[in-house]
Backbone bond lengths (Angstrom), bond angles and torsions (degrees), N, CA, C in turn:
res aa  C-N    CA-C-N  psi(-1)  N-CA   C-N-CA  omega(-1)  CA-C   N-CA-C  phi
1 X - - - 1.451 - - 1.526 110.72 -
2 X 1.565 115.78 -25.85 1.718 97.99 -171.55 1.738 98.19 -84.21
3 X 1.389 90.02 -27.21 1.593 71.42 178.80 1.820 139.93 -57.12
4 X 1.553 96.62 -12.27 1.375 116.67 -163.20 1.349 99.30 -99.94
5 X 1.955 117.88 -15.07 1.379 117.68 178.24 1.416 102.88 -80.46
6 X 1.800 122.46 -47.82 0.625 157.02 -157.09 1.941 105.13 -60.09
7 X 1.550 111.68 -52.44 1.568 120.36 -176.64 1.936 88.60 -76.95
8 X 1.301 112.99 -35.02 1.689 98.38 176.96 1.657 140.18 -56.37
9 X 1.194 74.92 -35.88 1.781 117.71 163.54 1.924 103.37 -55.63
10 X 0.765 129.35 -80.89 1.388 126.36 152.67 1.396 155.58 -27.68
11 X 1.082 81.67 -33.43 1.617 93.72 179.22 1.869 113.41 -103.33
12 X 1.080 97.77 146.38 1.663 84.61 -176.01 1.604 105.90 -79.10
13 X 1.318 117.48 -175.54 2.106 123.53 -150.07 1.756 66.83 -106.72
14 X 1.185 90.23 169.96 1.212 137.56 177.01 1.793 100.85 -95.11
15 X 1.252 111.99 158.37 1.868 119.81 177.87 1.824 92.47 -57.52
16 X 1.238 100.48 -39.79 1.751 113.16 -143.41 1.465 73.94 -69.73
17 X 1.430 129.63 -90.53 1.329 149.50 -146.61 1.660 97.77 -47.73
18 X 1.170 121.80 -45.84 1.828 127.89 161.38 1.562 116.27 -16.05
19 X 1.733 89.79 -73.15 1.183 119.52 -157.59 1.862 110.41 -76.15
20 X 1.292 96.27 -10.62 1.885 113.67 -179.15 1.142 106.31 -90.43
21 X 1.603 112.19 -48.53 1.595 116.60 165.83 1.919 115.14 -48.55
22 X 1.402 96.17 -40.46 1.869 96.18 -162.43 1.382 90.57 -64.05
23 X 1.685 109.49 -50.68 1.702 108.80 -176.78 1.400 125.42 -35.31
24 X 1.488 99.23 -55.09 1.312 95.65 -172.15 1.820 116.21 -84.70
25 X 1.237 129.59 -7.04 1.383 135.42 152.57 1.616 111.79 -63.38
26 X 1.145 116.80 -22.14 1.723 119.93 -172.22 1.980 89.85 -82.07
27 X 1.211 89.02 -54.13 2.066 87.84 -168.14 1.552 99.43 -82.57
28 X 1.376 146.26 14.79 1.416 130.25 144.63 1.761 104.81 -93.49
29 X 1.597 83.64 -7.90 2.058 70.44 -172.15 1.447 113.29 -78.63
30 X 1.643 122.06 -22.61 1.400 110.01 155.66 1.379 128.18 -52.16
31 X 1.593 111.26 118.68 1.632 112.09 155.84 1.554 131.34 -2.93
32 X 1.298 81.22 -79.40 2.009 88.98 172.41 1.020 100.43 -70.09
33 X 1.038 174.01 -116.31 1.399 162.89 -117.66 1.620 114.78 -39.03
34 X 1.550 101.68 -55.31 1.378 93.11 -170.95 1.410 97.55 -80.02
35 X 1.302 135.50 -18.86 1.400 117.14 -170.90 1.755 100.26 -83.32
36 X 1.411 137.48 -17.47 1.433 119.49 155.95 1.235 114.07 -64.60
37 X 1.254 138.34 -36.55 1.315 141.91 156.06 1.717 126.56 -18.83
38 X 1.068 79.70 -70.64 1.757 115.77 176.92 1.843 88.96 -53.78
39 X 1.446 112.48 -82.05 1.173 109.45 173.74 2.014 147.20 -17.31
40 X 1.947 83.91 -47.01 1.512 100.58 179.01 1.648 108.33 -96.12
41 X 1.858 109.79 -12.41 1.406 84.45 162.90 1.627 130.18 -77.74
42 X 1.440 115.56 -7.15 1.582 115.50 177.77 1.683 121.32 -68.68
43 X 1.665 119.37 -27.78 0.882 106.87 179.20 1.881 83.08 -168.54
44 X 1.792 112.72 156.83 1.431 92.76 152.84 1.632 122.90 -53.61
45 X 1.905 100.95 157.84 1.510 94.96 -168.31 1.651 99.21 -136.74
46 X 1.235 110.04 162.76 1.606 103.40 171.21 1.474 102.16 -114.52
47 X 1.145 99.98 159.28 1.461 132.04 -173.97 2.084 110.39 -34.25
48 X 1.224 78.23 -54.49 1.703 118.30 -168.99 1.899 88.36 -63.12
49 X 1.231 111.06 -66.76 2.076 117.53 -163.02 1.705 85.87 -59.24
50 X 1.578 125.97 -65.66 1.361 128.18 174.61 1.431 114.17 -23.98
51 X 1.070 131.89 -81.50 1.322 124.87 160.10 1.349 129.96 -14.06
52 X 1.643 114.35 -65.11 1.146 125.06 -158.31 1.982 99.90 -75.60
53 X 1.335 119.03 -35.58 1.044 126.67 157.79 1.376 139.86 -44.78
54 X 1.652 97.43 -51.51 1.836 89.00 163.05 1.417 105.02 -115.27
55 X 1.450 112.54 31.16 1.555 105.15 161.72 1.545 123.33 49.67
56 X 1.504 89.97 54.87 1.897 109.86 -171.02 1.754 92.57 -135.67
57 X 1.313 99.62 147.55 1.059 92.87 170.81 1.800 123.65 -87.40
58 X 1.357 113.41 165.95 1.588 134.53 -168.11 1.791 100.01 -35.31
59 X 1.452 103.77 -67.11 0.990 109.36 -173.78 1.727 124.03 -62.27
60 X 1.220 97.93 -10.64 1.854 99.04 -170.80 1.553 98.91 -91.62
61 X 1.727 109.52 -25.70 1.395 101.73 178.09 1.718 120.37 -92.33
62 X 1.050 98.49 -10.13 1.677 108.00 163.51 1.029 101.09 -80.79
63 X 1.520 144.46 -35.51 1.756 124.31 176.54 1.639 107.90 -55.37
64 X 1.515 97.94 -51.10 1.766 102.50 -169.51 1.317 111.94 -68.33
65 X 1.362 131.70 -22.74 1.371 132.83 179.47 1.454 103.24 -69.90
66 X 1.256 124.64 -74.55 1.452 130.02 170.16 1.328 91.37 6.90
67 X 2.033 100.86 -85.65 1.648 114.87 -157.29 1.313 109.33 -52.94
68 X 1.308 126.81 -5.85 1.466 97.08 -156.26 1.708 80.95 -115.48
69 X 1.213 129.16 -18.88 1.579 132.21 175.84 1.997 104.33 -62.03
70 X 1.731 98.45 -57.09 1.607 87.93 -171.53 1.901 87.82 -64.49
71 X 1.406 149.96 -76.66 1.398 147.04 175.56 1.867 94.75 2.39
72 X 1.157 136.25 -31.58 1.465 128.10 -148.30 1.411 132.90 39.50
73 X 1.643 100.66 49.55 1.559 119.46 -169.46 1.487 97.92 -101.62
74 X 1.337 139.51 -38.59 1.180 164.93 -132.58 2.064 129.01 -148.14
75 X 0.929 121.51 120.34 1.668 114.98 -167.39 1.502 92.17 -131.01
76 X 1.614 113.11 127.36 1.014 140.91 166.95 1.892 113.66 -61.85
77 X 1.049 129.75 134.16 1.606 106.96 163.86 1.563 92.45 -161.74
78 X 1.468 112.86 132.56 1.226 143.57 -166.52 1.158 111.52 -89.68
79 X 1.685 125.78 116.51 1.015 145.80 -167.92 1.630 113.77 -117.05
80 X 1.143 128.92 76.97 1.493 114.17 -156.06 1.711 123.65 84.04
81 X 1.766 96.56 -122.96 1.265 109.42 -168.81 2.001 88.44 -89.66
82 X 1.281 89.27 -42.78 1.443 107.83 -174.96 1.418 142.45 -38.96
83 X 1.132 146.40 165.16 1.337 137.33 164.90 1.253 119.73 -155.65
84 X 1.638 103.12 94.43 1.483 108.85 171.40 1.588 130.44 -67.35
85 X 1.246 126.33 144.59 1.338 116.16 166.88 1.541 128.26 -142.88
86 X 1.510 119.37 129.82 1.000 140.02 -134.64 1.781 117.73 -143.28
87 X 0.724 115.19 107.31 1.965 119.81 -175.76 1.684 112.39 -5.72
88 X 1.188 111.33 137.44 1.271 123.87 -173.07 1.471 98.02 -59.28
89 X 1.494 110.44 -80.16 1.449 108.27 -170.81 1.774 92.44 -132.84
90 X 1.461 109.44 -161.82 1.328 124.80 -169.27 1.757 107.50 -63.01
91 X 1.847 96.69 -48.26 1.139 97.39 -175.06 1.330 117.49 -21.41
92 X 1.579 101.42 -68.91 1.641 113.17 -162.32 1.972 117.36 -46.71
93 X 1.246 85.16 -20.72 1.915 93.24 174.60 1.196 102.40 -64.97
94 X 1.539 116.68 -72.72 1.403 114.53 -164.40 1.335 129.22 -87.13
95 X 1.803 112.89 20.51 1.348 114.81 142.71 1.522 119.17 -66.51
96 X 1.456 103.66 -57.78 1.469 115.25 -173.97 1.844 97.59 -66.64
97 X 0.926 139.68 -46.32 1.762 131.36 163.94 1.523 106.07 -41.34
98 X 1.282 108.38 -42.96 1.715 88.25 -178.04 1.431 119.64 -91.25
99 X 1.565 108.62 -33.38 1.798 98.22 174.07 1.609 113.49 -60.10
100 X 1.700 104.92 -26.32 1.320 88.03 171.54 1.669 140.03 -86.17
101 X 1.829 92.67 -1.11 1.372 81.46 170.20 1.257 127.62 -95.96
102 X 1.599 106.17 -4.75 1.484 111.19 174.76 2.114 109.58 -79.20
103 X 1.046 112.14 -26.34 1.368 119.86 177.87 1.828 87.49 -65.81
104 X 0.957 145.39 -77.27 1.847 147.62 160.50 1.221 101.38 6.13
105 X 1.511 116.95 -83.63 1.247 139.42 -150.89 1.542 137.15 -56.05
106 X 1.554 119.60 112.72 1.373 102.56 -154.79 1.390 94.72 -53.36
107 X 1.427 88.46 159.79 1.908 131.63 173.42 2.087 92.40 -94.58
108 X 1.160 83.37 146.38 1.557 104.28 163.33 1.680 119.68 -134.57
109 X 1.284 112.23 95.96 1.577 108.70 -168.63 2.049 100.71 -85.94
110 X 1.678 103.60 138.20 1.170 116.74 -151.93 1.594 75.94 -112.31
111 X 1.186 119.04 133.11 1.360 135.04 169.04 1.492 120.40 -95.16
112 X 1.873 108.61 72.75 1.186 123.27 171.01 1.591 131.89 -26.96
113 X 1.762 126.51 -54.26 0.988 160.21 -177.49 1.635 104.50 -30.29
């Protein structure tokens, strides 16, 4: 597998692969989105706790889940009546681990002038 990260790393994207990346930076860049995000990486979650957590209603977080399930940010898995949802794979952690540690991180402003 690193090797296959590794030749990706190298090679320049494709228009397509660009334009999948911008997509999916456009639908974490909404608020609510990333904060269900944020949410389903701590533990699987249901629909219902999501809500009650960022204090949205049922239905507004079932619109954004949808998007962010077909996006493949997010995996549904059925527990009963229930349906928790919880990060696709690792990736999705250590995007959001790294934008957030650079948002952290002192700035050093270089005085061009």
């Amino acid at each position: 597998m690193k090797k296959a990260a590794v030749r990706i790393a190298h090679q320049a994207p494709s228009d397509e692969q660009v334009a999948h990346v911008a997509d999916l930076f456009r639908l974490m860049g909404d608020p609510t989105r990333l904060r269900i995000i944020l949410v389903c990486l701590k533990h699987p979650t249901s629909v219902g706790e999501i809500a009650a957590e960022l204090d949205a209603s049922p239905s507004l977080v079932s619109h954004h889940l949808r998007l962010l399930r077909a996006a493949r940010v997010l995996r549904a898995e059925r527990r009963g009546k229930q349906i928790f949802y919880s990060a696709l794979d690792r990736h999705i952690q250590c995007v959001i681990d790294d934008i957030m540690a650079h948002v952290v991180e002192p700035t050093e402003f270089e005085d061009t002038d």
